[in-house]
C-alpha positions as CSV (number, residue, x, y, z in Angstrom):
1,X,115.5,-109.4,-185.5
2,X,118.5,-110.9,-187.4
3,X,118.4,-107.8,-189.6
4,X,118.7,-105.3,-187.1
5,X,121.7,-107.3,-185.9
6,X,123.3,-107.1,-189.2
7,X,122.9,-103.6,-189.1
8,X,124.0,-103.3,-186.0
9,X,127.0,-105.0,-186.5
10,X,127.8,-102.7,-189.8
11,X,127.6,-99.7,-187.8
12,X,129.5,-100.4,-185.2
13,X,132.2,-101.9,-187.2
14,X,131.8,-98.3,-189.1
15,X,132.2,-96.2,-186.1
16,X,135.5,-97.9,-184.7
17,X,136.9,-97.6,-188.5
18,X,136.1,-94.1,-188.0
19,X,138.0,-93.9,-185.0
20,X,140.9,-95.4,-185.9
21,X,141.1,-93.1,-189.3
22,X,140.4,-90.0,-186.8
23,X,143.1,-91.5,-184.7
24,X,145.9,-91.8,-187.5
25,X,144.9,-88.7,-188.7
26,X,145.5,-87.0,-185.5
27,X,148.9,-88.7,-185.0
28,X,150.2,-87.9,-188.6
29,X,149.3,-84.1,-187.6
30,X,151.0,-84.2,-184.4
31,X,154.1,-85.3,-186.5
32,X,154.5,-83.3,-188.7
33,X,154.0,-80.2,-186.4
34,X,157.2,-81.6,-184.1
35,X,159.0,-81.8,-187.1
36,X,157.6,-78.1,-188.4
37,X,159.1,-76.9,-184.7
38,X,162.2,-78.7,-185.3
39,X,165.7,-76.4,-185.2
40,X,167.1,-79.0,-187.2
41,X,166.8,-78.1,-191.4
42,X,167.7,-80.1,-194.4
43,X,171.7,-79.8,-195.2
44,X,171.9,-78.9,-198.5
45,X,175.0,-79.8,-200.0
46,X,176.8,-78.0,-203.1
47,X,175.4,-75.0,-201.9
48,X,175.2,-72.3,-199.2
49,X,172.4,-71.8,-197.1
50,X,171.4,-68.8,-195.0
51,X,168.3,-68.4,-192.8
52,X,166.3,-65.1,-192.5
53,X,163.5,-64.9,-189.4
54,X,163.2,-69.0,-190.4
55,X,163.0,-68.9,-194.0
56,X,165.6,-70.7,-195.3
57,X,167.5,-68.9,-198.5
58,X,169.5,-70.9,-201.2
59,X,172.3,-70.4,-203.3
60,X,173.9,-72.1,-205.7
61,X,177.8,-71.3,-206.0
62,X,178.6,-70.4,-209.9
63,X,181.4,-73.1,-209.6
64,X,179.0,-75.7,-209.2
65,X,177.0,-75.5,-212.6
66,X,177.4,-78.0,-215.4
67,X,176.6,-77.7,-219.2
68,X,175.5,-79.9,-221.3
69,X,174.3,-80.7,-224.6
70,X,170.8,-82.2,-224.7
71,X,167.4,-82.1,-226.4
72,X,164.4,-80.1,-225.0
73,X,161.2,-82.5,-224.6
74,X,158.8,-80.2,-223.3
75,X,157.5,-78.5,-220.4
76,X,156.1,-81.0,-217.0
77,X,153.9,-77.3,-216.0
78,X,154.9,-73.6,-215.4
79,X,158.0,-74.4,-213.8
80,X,159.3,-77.5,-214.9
81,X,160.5,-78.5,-218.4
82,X,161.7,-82.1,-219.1
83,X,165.2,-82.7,-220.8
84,X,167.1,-85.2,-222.2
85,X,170.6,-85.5,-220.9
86,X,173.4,-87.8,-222.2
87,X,170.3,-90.2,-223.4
88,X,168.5,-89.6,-219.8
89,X,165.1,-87.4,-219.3
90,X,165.6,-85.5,-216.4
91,X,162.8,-83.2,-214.6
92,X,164.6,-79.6,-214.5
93,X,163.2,-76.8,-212.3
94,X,163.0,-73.3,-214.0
95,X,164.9,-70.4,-212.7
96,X,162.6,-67.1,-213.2
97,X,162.6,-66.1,-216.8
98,X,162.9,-69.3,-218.8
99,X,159.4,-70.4,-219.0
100,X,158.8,-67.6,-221.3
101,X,161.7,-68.9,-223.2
102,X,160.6,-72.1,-223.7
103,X,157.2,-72.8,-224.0
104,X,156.9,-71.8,-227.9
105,X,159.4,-74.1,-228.8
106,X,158.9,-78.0,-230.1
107,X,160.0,-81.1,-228.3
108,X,163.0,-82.5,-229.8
109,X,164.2,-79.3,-229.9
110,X,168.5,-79.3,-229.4
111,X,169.7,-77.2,-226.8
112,X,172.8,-76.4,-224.9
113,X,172.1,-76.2,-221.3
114,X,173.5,-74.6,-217.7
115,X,172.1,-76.2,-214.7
116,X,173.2,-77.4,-211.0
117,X,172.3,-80.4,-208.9
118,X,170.8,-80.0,-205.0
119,X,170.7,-82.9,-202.8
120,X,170.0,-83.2,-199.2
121,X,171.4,-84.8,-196.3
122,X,169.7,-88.0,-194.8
123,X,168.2,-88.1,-198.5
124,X,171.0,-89.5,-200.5
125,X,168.6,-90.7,-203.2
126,X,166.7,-87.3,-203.6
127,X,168.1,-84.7,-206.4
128,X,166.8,-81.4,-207.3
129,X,167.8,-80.6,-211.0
130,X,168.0,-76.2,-211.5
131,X,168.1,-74.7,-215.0
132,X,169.9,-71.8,-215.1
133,X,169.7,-71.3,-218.5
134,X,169.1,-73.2,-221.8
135,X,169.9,-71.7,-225.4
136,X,168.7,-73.5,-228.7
137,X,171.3,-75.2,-231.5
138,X,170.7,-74.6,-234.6
């Protein structure tokens, strides 16, 4: 008898976990839909932004691009490559084109590089690093 208490217990304590993991799933859902319907989108500053039929297009302005000196660690996956800035390893997305660039050369490799920084409003922390181009030093 004590047994199928126990067991009784365990299932029922299973089923309302269940329930309340069903539950936050469903409320996590229902957010991010009302945020997917929102009119409101990310301000993106040090660059334009135009929206087509709710795709939103950047650009980056030609006056906002840096170079640098640094050293070429390696590539993160098929468009990111790592690189070391002013003593700093920064994740760098790929504009089209430079993967093919890169990906035979070594890490430590020195490089001179062109790239521009995104960040977003209400995200003050979050930076998007873009490599526009990136030519070895011999």
């Amino acid at each position: 008898m004590k047994r199928r208490k126990h067991h009784s217990t365990l299932l029922t304590g299973s089923i309302l976990m269940l329930a309340v993991a069903t539950f936050n799933a469903e409320q996590a859902a229902a957010a991010e839909l009302s945020t997917a319907d929102s009119p409101e989108k990310p301000i993106i500053y040090e660059t334009t932004s135009e929206t087509t039929q709710n795709k939103t297009e950047i650009k980056t302005s030609e006056s906002n691009k840096i170079e640098a000196k640094a050293i070429y660690t390696g590539l993160a996956d098929p468009h990111t490559a790592e690189i070391e800035v002013n003593g700093e390893a920064i994740c760098f997305q790929l504009k089209e084109g430079i993967m093919e660039k890169v990906e035979a050369w070594d890490a430590e490799t020195s490089v001179e590089i062109t790239y521009s920084i995104k960040t977003f409003a209400g995200m003050p922390d979050v930076k998007q690093f873009i490599l526009h181009n990136i030519n070895q030093v011999k």
